[in-house]
C-alpha positions in Angstrom: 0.0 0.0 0.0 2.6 2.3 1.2 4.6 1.6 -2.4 1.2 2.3 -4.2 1.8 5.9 -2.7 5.1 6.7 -2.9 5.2 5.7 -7.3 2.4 8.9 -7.2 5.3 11.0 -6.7 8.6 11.6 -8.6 11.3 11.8 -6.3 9.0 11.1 -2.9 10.0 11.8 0.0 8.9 9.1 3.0 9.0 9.8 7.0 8.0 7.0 9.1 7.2 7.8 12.8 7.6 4.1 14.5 10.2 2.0 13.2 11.6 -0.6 15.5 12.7 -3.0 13.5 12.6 -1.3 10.2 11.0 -4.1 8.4 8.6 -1.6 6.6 10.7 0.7 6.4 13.1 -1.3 4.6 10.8 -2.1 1.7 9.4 1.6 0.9 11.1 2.9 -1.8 12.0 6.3 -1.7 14.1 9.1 -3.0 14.8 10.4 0.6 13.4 8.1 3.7 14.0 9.3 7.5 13.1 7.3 10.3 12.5 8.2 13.6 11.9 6.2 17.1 12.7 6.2 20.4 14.0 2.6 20.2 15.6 1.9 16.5 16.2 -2.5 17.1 18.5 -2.8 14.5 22.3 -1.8 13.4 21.8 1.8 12.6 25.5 2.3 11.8 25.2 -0.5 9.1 22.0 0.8 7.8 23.7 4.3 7.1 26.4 2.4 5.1 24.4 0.6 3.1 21.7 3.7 2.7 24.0 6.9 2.9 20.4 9.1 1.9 18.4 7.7 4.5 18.4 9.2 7.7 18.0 7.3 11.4 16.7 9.6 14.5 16.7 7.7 17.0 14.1 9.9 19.2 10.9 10.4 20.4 8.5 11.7 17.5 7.9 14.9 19.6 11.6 15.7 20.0 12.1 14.9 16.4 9.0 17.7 15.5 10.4 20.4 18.6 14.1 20.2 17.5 15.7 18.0 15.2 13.4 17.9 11.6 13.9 22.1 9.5 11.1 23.9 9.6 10.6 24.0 6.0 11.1 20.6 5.7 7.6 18.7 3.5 7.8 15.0 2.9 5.3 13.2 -0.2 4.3 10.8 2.5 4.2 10.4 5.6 3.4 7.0 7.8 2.4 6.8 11.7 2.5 4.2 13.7 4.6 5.2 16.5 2.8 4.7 19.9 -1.1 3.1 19.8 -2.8 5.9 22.3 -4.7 8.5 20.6 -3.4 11.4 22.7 0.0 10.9 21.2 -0.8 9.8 17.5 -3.2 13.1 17.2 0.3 15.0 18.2 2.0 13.5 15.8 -0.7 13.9 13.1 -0.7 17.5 14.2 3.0 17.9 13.9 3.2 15.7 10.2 0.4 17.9 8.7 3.2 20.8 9.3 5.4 19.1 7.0 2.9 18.0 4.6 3.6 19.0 1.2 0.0 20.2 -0.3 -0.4 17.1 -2.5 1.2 15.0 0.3 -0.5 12.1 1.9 -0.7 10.7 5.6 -1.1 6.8 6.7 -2.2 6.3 10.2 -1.7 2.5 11.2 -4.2 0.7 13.5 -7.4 2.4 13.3 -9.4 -0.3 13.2 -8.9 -2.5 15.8 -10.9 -6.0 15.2 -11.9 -6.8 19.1 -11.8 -5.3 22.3 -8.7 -6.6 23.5 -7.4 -5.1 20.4 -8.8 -1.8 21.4 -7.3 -1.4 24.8 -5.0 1.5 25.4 -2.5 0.6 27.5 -0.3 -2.2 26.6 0.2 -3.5 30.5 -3.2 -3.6 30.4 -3.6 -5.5 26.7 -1.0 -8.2 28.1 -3.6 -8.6 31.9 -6.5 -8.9 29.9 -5.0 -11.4 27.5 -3.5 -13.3 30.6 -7.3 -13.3 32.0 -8.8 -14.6 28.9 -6.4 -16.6 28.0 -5.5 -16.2 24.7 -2.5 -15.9 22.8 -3.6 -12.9 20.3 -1.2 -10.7 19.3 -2.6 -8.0 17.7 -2.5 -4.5 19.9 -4.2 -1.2 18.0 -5.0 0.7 21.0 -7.6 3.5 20.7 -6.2 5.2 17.8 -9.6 4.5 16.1 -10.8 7.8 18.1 -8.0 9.7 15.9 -10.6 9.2 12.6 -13.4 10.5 15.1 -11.6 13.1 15.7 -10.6 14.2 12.4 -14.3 14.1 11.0 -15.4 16.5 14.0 -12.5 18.8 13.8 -10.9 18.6 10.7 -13.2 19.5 7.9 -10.1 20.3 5.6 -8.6 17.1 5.5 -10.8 13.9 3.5 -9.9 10.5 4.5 -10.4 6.7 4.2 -10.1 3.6 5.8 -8.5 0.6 4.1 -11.0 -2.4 3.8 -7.9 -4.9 2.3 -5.7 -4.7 5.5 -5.6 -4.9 8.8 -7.0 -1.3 9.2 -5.2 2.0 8.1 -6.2 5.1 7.4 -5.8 6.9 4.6 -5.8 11.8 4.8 -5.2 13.9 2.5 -5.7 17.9 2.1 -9.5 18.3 0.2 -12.0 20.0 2.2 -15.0 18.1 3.1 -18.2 19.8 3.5 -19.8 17.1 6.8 -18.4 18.9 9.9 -20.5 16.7 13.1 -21.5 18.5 16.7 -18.9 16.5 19.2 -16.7 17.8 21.9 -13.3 17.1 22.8 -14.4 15.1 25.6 -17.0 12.8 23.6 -14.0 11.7 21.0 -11.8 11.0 24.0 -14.9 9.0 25.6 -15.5 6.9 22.4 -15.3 3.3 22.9 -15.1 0.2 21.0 -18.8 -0.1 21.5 -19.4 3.2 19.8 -16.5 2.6 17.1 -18.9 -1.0 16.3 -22.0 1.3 16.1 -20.7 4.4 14.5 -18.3 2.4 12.0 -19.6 4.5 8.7 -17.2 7.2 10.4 -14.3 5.3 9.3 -15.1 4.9 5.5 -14.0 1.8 4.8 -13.6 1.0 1.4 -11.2 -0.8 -0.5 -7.5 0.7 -1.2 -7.9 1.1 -4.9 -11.0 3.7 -4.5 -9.5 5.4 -2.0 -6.5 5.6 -3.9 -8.4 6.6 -6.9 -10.5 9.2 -5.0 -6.8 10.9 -3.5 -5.6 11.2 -6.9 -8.5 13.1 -8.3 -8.5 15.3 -5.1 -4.9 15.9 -5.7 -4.4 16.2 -9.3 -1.9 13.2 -9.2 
């Protein structure tokens, strides 16, 4: 999906806030790529010798947006999936949109989490819930679904959708929309996997190729 993007653009420019390991990193092709996490698990030193044009911060995504990435700085597209709590992927959303060029696009991972152990926001609490039920399921999105809520209620510029052939991403772009819903702060924060079940239409799933399709037209790309 994320290669779909990038070959919209001529000479793209990739940031990914979460790396770890670098495994998607690694397979996004890119004219300049930067990667930034607090915790980079692999030989970063190697990585620069066999990528001199790629850069490797290893910092949190808020120190990279206060101090370390230029102001004027825009990248084609950008990915997060850095920490799965809402407060702290609607920062980082906040901050990428600064260096969002006007055609550019955002990913946010995990915004569709498929149970309600899935859904929980803190990880201690993911791994005593799991313990109590006993399963062995791996997969962790947190509440970074209410980031799409919020975006619909506060966010009227930016269109989006959610991609119906994966485990749940979501897709924004700059094109005004013209559906601006009544919520507070309070009620987005407050939104849980219940309401996410019930109110799923806010997400806009479709399939990748129509949102794709629709971004392109938006965009002129």
């Amino acid at each position: 999906m994320l290669r779909r993007l990038i070959r919209l653009y001529e000479n793209p420019r990739y940031l990914e806030i979460g790396v770890r390991h670098g495994v998607t990193f690694d397979r996004v092709p890119a004219a300049r790529k930067v990667a930034v996490d607090p915790l980079l698990d692999f030989d970063v030193p190697a990585a620069l010798r066999a990528n001199p044009h790629h850069e490797y911060h290893e910092v949190t995504s808020d120190e990279y947006f206060a101090t370390i990435v230029d102001p004027d700085d825009r990248f084609d597209v950008i990915y997060l999936d850095g920490l799965h709590v809402y407060e702290q992927t609607l920062r980082d959303l906040m901050n990428a949109l600064n260096h969002l060029q006007p055609q550019g696009v955002i990913v946010i991972d995990d915004t569709r989490p498929p149970t309600y152990l899935a859904s929980i926001p803190g990880r201690e609490d993911f791994f005593r819930v799991r313990e109590y039920l006993g399963t062995t399921a791996q997969a962790w999105m947190g509440d970074v679904y209410r980031l799409v809520w919020f975006i619909e209620t506060f966010c009227p510029h930016l269109s989006y959708g959610t991609i119906l052939d994966n485990h749940g991403q979501t897709v924004v772009w700059r094109q005004r929309r013209t559906d601006y819903p009544q919520r507070s702060l309070a009620e987005v924060a407050g939104l849980t996997f219940e309401d996410m079940v019930r109110e799923e239409e806010v997400l806009r799933v479709e399939p990748f190729g129509r949102i794709r399709t629709r971004l392109r037209q938006d965009l002129g790309l």
